[in-house]
Short mmCIF file of the C-alpha atoms (twelve columns), coordinates in Angstrom:
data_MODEL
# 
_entry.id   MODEL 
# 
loop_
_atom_site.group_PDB 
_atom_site.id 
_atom_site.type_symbol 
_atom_site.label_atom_id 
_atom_site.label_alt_id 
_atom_site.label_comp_id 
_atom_site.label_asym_id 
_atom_site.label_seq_id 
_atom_site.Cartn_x 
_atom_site.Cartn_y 
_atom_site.Cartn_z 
_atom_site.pdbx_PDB_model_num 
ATOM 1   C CA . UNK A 1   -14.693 -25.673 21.349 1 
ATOM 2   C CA . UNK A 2   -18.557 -25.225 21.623 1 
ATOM 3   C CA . UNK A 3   -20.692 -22.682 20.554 1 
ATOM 4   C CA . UNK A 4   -20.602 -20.165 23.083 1 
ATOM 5   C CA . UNK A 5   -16.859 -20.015 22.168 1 
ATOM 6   C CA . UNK A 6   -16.252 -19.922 18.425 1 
ATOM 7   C CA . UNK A 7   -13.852 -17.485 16.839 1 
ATOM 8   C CA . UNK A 8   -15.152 -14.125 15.635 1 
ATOM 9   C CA . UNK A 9   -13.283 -15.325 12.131 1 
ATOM 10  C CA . UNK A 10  -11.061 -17.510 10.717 1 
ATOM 11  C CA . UNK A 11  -7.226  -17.049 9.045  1 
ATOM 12  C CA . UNK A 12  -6.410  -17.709 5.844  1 
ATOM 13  C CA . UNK A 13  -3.817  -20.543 5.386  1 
ATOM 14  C CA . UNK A 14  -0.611  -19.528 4.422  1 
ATOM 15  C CA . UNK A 15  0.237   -18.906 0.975  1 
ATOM 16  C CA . UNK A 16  3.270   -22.118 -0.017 1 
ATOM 17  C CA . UNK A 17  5.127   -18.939 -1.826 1 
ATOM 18  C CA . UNK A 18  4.663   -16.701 1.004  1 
ATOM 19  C CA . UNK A 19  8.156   -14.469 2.118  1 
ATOM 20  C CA . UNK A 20  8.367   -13.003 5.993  1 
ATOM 21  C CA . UNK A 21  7.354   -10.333 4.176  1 
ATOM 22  C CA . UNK A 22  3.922   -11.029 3.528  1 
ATOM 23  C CA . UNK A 23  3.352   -11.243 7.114  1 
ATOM 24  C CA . UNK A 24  3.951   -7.820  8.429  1 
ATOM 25  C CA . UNK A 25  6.232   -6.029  10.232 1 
ATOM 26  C CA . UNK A 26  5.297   -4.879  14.026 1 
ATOM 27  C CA . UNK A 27  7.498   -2.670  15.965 1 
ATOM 28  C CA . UNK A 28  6.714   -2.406  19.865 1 
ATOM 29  C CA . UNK A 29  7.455   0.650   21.780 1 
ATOM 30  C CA . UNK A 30  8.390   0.314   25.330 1 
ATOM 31  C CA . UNK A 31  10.370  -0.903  28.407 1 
ATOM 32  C CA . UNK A 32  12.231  0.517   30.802 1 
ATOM 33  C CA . UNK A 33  14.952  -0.282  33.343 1 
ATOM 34  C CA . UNK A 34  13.514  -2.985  35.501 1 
ATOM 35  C CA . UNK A 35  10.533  -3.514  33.277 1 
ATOM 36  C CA . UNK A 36  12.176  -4.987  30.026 1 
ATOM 37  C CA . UNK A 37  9.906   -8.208  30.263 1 
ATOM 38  C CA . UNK A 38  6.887   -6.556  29.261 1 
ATOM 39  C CA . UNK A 39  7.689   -4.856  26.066 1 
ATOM 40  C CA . UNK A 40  9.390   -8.783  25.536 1 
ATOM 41  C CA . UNK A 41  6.422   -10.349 26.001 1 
ATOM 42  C CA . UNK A 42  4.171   -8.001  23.996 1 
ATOM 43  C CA . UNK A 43  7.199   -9.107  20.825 1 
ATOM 44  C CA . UNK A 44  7.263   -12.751 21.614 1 
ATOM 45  C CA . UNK A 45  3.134   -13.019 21.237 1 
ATOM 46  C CA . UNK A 46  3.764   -11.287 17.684 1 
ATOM 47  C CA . UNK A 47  5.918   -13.475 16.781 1 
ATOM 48  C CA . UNK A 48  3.700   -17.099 17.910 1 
ATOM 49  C CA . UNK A 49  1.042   -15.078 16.047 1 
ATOM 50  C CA . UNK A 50  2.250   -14.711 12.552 1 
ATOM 51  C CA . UNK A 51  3.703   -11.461 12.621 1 
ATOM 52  C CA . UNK A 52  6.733   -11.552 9.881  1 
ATOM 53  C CA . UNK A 53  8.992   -9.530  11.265 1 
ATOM 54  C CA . UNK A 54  9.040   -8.050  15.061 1 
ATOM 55  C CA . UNK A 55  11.339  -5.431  16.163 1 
ATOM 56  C CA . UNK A 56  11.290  -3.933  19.630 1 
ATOM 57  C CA . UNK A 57  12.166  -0.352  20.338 1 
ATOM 58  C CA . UNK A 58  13.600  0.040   23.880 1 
ATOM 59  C CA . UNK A 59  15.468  2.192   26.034 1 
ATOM 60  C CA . UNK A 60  19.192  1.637   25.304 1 
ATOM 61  C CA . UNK A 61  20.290  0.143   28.594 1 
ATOM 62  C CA . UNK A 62  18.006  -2.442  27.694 1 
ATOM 63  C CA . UNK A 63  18.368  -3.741  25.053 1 
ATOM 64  C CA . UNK A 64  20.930  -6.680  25.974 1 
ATOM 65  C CA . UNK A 65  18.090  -7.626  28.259 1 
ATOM 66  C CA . UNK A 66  15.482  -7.624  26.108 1 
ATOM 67  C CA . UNK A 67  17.186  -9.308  22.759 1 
ATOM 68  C CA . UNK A 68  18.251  -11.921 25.595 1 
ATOM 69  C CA . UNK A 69  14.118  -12.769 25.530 1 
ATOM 70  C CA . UNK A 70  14.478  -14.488 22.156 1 
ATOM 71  C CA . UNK A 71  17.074  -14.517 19.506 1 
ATOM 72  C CA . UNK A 72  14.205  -14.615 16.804 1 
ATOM 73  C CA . UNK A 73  12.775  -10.581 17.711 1 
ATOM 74  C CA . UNK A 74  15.081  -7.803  16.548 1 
ATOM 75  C CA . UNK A 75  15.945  -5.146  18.950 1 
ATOM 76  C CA . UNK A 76  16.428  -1.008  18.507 1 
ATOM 77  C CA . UNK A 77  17.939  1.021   20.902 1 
ATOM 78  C CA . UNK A 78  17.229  4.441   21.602 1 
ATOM 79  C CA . UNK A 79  18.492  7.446   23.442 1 
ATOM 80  C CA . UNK A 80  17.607  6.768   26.998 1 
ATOM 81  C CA . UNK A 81  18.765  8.490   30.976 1 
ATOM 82  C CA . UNK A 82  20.467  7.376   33.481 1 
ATOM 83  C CA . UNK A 83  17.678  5.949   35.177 1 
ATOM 84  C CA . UNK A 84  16.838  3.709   31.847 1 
ATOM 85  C CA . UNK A 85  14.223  5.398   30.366 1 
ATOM 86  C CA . UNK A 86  13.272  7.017   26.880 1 
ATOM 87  C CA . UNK A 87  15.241  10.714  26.476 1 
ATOM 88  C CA . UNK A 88  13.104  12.657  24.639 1 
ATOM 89  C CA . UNK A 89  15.800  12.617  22.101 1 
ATOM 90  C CA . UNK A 90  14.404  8.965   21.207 1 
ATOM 91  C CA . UNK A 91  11.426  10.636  18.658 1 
ATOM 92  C CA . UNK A 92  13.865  10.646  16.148 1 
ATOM 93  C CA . UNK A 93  14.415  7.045   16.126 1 
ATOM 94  C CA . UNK A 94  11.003  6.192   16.801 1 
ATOM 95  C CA . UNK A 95  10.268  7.912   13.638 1 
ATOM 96  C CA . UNK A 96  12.712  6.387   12.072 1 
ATOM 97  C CA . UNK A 97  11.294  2.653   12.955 1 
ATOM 98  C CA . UNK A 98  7.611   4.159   12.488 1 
ATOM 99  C CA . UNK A 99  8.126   4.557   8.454  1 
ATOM 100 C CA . UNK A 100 9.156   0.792   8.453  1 
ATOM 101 C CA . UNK A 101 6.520   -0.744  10.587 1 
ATOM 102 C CA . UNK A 102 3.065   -2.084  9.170  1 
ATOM 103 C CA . UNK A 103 1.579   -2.010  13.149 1 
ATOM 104 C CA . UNK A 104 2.916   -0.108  16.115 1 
ATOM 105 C CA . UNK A 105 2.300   -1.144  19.915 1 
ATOM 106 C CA . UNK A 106 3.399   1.555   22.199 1 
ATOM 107 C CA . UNK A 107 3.408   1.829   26.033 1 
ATOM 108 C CA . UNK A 108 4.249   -1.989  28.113 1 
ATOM 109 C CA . UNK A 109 6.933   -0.707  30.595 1 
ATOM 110 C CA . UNK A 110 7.481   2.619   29.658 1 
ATOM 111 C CA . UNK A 111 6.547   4.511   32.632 1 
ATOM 112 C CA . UNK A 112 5.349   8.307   32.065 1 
ATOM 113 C CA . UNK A 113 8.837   10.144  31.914 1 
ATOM 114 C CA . UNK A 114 9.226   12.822  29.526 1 
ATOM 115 C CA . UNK A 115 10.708  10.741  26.750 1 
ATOM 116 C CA . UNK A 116 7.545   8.138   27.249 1 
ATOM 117 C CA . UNK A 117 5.341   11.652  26.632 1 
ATOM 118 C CA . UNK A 118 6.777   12.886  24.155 1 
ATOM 119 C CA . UNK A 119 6.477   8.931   22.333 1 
ATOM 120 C CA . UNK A 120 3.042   8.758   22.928 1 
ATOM 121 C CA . UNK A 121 2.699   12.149  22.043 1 
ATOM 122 C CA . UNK A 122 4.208   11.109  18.415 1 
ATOM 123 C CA . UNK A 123 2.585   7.832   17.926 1 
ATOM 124 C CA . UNK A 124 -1.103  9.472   18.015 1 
ATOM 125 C CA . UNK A 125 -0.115  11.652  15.112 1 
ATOM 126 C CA . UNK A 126 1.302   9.074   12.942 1 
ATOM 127 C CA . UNK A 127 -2.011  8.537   11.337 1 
ATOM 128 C CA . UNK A 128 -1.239  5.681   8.490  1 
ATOM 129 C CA . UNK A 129 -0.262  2.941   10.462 1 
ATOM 130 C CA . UNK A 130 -2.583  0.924   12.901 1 
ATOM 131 C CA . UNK A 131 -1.232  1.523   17.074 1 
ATOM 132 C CA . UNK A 132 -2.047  -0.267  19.840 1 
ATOM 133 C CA . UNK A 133 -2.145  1.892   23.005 1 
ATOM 134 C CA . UNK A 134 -1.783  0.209   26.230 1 
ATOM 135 C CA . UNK A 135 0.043   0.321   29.594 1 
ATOM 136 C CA . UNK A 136 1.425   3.476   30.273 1 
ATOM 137 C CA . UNK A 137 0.804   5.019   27.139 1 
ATOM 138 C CA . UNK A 138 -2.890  5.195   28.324 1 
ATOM 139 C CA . UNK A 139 -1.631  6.608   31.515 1 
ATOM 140 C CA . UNK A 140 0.098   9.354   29.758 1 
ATOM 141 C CA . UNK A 141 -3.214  9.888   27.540 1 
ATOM 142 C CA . UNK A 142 -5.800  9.726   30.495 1 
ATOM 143 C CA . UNK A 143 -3.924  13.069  32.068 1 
ATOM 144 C CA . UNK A 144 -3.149  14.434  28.998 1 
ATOM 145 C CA . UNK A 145 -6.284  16.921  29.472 1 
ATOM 146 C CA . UNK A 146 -7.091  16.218  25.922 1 
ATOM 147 C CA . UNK A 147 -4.071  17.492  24.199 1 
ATOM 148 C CA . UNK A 148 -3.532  14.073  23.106 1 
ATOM 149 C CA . UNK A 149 -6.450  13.223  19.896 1 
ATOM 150 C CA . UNK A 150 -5.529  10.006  18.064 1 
ATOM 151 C CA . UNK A 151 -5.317  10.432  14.588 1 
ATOM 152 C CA . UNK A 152 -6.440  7.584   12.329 1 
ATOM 153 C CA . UNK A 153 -6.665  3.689   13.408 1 
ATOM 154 C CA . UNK A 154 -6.067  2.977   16.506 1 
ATOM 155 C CA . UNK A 155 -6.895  -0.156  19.622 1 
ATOM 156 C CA . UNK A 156 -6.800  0.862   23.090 1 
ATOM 157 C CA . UNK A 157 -6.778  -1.928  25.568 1 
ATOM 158 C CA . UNK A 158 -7.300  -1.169  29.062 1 
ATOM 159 C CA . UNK A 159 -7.806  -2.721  32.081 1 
ATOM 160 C CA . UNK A 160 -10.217 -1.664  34.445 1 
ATOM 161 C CA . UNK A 161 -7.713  0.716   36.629 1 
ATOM 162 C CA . UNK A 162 -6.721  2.468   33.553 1 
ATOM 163 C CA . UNK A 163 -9.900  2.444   31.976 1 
ATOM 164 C CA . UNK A 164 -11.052 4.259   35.675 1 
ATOM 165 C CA . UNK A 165 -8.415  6.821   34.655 1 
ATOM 166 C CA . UNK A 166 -9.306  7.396   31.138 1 
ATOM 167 C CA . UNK A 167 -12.924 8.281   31.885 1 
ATOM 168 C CA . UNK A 168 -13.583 8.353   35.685 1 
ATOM 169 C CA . UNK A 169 -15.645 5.351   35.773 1 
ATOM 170 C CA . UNK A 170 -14.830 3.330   38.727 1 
ATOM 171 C CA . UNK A 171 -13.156 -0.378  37.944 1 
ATOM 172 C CA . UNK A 172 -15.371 -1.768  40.614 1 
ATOM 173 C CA . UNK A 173 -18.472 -1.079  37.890 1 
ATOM 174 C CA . UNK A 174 -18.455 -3.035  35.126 1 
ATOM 175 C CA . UNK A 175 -21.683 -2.190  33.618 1 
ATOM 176 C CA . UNK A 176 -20.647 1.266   33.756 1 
ATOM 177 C CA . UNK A 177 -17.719 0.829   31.972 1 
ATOM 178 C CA . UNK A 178 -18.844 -0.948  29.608 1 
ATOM 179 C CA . UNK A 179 -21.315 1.707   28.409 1 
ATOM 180 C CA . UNK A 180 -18.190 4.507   28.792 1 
ATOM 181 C CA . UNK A 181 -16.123 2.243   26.518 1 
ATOM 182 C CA . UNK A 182 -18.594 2.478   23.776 1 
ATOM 183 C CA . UNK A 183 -18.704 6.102   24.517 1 
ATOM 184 C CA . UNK A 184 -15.048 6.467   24.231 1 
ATOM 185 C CA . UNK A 185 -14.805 4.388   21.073 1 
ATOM 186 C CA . UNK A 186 -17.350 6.543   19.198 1 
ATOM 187 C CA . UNK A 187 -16.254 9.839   20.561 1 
ATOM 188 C CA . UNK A 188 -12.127 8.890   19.451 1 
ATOM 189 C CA . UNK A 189 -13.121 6.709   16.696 1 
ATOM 190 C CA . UNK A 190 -10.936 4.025   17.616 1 
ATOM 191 C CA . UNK A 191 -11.432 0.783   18.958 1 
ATOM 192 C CA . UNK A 192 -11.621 0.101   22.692 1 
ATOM 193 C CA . UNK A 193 -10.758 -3.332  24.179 1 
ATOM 194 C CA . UNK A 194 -12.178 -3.472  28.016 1 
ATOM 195 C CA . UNK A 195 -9.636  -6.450  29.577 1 
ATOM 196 C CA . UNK A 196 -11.381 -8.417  32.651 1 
ATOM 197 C CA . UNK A 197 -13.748 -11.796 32.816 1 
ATOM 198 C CA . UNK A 198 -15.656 -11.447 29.398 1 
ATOM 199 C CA . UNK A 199 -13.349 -9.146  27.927 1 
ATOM 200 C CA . UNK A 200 -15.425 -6.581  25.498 1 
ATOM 201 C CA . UNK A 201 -14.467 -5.445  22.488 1 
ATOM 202 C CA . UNK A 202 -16.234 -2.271  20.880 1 
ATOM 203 C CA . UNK A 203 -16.152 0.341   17.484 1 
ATOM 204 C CA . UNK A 204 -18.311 2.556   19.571 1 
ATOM 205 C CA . UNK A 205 -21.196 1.061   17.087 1 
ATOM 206 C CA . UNK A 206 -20.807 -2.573  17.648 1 
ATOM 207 C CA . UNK A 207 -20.067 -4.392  21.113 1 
ATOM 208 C CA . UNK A 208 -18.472 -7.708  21.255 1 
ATOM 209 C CA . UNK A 209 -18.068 -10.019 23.953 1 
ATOM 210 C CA . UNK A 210 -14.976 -12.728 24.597 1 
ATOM 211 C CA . UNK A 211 -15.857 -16.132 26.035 1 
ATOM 212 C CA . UNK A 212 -12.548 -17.318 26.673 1 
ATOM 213 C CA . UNK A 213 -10.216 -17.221 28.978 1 
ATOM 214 C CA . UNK A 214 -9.798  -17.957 33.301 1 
ATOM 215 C CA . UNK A 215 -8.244  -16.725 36.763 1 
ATOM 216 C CA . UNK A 216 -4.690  -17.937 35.518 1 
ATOM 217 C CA . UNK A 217 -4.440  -15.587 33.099 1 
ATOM 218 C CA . UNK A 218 -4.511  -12.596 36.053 1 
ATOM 219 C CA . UNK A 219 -0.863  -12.156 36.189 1 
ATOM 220 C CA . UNK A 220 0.958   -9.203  35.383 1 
ATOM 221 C CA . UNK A 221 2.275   -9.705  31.856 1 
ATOM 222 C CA . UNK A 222 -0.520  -11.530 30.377 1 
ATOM 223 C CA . UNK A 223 -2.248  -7.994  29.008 1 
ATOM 224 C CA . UNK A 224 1.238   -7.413  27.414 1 
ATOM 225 C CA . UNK A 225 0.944   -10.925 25.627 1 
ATOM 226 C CA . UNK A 226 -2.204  -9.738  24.594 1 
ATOM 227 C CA . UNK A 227 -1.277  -6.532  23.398 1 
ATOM 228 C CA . UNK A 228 1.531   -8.300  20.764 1 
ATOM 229 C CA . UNK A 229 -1.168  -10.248 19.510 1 
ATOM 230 C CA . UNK A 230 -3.671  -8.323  18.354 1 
ATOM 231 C CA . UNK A 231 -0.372  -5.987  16.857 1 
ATOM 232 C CA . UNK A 232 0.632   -9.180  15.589 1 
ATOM 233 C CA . UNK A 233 -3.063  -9.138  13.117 1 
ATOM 234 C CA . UNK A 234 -2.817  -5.387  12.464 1 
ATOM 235 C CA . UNK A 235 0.461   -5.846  10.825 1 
ATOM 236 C CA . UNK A 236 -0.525  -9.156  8.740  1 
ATOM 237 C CA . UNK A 237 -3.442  -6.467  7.752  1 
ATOM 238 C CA . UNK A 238 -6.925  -6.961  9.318  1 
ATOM 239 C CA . UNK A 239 -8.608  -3.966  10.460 1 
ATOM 240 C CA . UNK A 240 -8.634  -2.604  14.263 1 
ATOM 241 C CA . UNK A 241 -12.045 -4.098  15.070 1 
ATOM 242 C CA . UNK A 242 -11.450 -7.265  13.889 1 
ATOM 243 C CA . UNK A 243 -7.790  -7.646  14.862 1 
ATOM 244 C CA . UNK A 244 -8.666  -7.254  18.389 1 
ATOM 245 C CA . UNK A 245 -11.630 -9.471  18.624 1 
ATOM 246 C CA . UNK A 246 -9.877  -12.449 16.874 1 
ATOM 247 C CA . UNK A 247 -6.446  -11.184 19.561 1 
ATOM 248 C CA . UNK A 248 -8.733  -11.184 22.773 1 
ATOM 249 C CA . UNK A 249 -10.348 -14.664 21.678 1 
ATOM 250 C CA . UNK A 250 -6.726  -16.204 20.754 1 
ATOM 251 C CA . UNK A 251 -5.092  -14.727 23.870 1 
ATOM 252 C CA . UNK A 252 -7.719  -16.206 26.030 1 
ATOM 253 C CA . UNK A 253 -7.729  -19.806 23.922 1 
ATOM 254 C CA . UNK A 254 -3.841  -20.245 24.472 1 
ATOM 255 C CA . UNK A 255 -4.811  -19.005 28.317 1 
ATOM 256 C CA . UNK A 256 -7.591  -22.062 28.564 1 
ATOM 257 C CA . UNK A 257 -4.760  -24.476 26.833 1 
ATOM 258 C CA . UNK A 258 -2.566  -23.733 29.428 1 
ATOM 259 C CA . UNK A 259 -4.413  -24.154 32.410 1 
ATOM 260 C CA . UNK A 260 -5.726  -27.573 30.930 1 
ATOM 261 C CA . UNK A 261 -2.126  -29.012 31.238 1 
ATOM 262 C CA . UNK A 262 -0.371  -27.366 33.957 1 
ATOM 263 C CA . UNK A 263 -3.323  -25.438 36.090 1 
ATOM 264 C CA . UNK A 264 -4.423  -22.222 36.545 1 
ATOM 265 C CA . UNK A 265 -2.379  -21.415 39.807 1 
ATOM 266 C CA . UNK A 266 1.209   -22.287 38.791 1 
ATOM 267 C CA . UNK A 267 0.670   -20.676 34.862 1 
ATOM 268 C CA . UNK A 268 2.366   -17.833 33.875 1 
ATOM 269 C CA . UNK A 269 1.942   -15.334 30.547 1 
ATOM 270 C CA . UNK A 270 5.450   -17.301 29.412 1 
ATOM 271 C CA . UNK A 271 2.959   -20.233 29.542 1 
ATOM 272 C CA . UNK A 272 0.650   -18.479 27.697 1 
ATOM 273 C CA . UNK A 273 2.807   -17.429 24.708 1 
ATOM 274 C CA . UNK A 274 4.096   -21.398 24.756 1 
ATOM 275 C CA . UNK A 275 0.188   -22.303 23.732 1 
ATOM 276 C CA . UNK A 276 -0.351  -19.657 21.113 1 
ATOM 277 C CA . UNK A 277 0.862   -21.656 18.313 1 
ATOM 278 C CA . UNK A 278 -1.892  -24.392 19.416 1 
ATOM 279 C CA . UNK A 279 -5.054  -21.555 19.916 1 
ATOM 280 C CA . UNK A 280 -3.407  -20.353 16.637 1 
ATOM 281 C CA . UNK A 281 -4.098  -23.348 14.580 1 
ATOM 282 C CA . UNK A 282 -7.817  -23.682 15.683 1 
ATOM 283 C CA . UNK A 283 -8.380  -20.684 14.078 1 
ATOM 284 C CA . UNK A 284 -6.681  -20.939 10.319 1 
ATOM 285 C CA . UNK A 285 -8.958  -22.203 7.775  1 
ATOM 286 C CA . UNK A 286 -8.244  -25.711 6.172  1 
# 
């Protein structure tokens, strides 16, 4: 690594007399029928990341598909339709999981049914635990006509598209974005994570910029990798700011490691999540 890409901060080591339960537990929101891998990728990053104890929340007619992912993430299901999406009937389990988790992602492969709105609706009231918003909850809060205010700590991690819908900004200008992200940040006091080359990271206050990273990590899935990392740090119990600077640095790391062996072209976010235990380890203190 040189200097232009050093972590933001280091982990601790583990503790020798350390339980699962010292390392969080992060529940992930999402999925629907024909999009199960991205609420399955978003898990499997926790769990190369350190989380203790991942649980995914999905639609009921997919859960078989999604505990298929990996044996190691436990799976919830919840009321769903016919078409295999959430029911609105699926708050009460949400709520349910919500009183159990120490992080909450919400949104990779919801869509924006009623069910997913009236989710997204619930997980920006529930105040004392850290969320990550991305994917189609952001769609569902960019048209919400501010109905939607997120209460207490929060991430949101768009990518430009989305980001175009939150605030009107086009994706083509970067520059300008970058400024309304700040905005955003400081007007919802949350943090906002900009995804794209040089992925920024900002508190509305402070504006930090990612140095790693390259063009085989833009493939749909790798933002939900991305999103179950920086869940993954929330729930071991760093901050918002913090947890998604040291999750956009890691995600990009285990993105560079990748593309060293096997190539840009021909890597996919599975790839990705294979390298996270080795960007991982560059970044615990010894």
């Amino acid at each position: 690594m040189n200097a232009l890409s050093c972590p933001p901060f280091l982990l601790p080591s583990r503790l020798r007399d350390s339980h699962k339960g010292n390392y969080g537990r992060a529940l992930f929101v999402g999925g629907s029928r024909g999009m199960a891998g991205s609420i399955s990728l978003s898990a499997m990053a926790a769990m190369r990341t350190g989380a203790g104890l991942v649980t995914a929340l999905v639609p009921d007619r997919c859960l078989e598909t999604v505990a298929g992912f990996d044996p190691c993430m436990m799976t919830v299901a919840a009321a769903d339709t016919a078409f295999g999406h959430f029911d609105t009937s699926a708050m009460s389990t949400f709520e349910s999981q919500a009183q159990l988790a120490n992080a909450i992602a919400i949104g990779p492969g919801m869509g924006t049914g009623a069910g997913s709105i009236a989710l997204v609706s619930l997980a920006c009231c529930m105040s004392q635990v850290p969320r990550v918003f991305d994917a189609d909850a952001l769609n569902i809060v960019a048209v919400s006509n501010d109905d939607y205010q997120i209460a207490g700590p929060a991430v949101l991690t768009p990518h430009p598209g989305e980001m175009q819908r939150l605030t009107g900004v086009l994706a083509t200008d970067r520059d300008r974005q970058t400024k309304a992200a700040i905005e955003l940040a400081a007007e919802l006091d949350v943090v906002v994570l900009l995804k794209g080359t040089n992925t920024i990271v900002t508190d509305g206050k402070e504006c930090w910029v990612n140095t790693t990273g390259n063009p085989g990590m833009a493939k749909g899935g790798s933002g939900d990798c991305l999103t179950g990392i920086i869940t993954s740090f929330l729930a071991q119990g760093f901050s918002p700011f913090p947890a998604a600077k040291l999750g956009a640095y890691v995600h990009g790391r285990a993105g560079d490691l990748a593309a060293k062996e096997i190539g840009e072209a021909g890597m996919t976010p599975n790839d990705l999540i294979r390298f996270l235990p080795s960007a991982i380890r560059e970044v615990i203190q010894q």
